[in-house]
BALOBA-1460 file (C-alpha; in Angstrom, 3 decimals):
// residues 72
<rec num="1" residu="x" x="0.000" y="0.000" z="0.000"/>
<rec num="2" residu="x" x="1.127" y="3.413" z="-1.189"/>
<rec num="3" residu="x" x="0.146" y="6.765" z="0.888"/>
<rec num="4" residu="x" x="-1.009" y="9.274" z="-1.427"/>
<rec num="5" residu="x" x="-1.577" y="12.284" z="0.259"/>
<rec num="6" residu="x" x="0.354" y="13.973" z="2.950"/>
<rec num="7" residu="x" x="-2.468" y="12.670" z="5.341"/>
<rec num="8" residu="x" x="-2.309" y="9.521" z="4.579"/>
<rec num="9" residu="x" x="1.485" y="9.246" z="5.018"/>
<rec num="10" residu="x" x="1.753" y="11.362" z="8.392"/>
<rec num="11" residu="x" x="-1.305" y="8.809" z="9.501"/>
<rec num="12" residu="x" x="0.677" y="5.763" z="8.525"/>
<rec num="13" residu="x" x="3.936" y="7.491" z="10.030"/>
<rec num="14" residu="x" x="1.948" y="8.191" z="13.484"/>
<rec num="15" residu="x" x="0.588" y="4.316" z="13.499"/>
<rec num="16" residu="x" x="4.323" y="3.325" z="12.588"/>
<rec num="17" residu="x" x="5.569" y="5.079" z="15.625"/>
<rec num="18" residu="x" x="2.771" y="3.642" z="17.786"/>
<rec num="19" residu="x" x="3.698" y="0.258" z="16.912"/>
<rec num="20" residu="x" x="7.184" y="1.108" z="17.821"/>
<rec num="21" residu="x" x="6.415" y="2.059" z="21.328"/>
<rec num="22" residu="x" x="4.315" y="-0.724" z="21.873"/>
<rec num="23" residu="x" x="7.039" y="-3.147" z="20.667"/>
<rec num="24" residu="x" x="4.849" y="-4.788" z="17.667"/>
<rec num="25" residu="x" x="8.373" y="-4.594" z="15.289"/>
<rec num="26" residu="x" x="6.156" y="-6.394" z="12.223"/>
<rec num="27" residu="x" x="3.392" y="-4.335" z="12.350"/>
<rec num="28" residu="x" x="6.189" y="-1.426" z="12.521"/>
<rec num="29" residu="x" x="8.123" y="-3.008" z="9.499"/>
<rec num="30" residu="x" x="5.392" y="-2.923" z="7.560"/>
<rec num="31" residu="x" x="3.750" y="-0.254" z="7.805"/>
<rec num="32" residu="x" x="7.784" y="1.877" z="7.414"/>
<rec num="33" residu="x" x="8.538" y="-0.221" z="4.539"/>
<rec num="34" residu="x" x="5.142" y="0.657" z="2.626"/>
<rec num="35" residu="x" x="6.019" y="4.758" z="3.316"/>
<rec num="36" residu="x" x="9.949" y="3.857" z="2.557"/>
<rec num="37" residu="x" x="8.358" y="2.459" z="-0.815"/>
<rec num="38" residu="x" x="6.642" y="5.932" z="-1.249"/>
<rec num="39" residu="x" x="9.344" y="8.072" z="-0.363"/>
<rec num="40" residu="x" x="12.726" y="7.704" z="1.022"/>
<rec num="41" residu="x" x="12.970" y="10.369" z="4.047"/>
<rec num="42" residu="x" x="15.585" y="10.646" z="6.576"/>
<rec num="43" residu="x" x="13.349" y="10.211" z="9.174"/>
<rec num="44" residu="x" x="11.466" y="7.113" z="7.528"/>
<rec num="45" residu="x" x="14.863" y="5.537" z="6.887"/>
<rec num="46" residu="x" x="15.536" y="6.210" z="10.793"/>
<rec num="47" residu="x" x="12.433" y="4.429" z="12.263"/>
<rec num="48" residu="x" x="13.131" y="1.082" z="9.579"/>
<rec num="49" residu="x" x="16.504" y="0.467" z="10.542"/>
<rec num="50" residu="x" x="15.347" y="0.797" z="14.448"/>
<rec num="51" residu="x" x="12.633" y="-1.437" z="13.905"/>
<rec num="52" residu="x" x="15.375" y="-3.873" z="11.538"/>
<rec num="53" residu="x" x="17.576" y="-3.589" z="13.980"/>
<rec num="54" residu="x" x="15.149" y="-5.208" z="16.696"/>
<rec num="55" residu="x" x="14.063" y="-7.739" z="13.626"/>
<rec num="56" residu="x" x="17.721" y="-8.991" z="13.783"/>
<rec num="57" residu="x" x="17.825" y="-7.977" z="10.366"/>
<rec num="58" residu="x" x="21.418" y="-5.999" z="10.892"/>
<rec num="59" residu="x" x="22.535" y="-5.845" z="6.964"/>
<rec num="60" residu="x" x="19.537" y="-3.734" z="6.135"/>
<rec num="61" residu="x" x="18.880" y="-1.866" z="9.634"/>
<rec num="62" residu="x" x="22.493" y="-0.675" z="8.836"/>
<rec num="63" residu="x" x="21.965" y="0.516" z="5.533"/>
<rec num="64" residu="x" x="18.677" y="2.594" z="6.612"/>
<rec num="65" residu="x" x="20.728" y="4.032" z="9.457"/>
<rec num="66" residu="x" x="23.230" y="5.069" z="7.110"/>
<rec num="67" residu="x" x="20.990" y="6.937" z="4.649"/>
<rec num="68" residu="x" x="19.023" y="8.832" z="7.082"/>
<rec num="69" residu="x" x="22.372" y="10.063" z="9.121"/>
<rec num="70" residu="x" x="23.293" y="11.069" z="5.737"/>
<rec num="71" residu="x" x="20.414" y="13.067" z="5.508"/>
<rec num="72" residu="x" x="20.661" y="15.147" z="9.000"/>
């Protein structure tokens, strides 16, 4: 699922963070991927490579980290 409108992402981003902070890391990685899909932010690429990184899934957390230090 693609977010069209600025809404829609900020929604998605809100309900991404939420899952965070209740620990729920697939609900997390999905819902980051899908607005990573849409656009690749700095702060998107920040919140997937936390939630990667508590996935165990290092190689990509890494590279997400990377990319939205970059950014800052």
């Amino acid at each position: 699922m693609r977010c069209c409108s600025t809404a829609d992402r900020r929604a998605a981003f809100e309900a991404g963070s939420h899952a965070i902070a209740e620990k729920r890391w697939e609900d997390a990685h999905r819902i980051f991927s899908n607005l990573w899909k849409g656009q690749q932010s700095y702060d998107v690429a920040l919140h997937l490579g936390q939630v990667e990184f508590h996935l165990k899934r290092f190689r990509e957390a890494a590279t997400h980290l990377a990319y939205g230090m970059m950014l800052l």
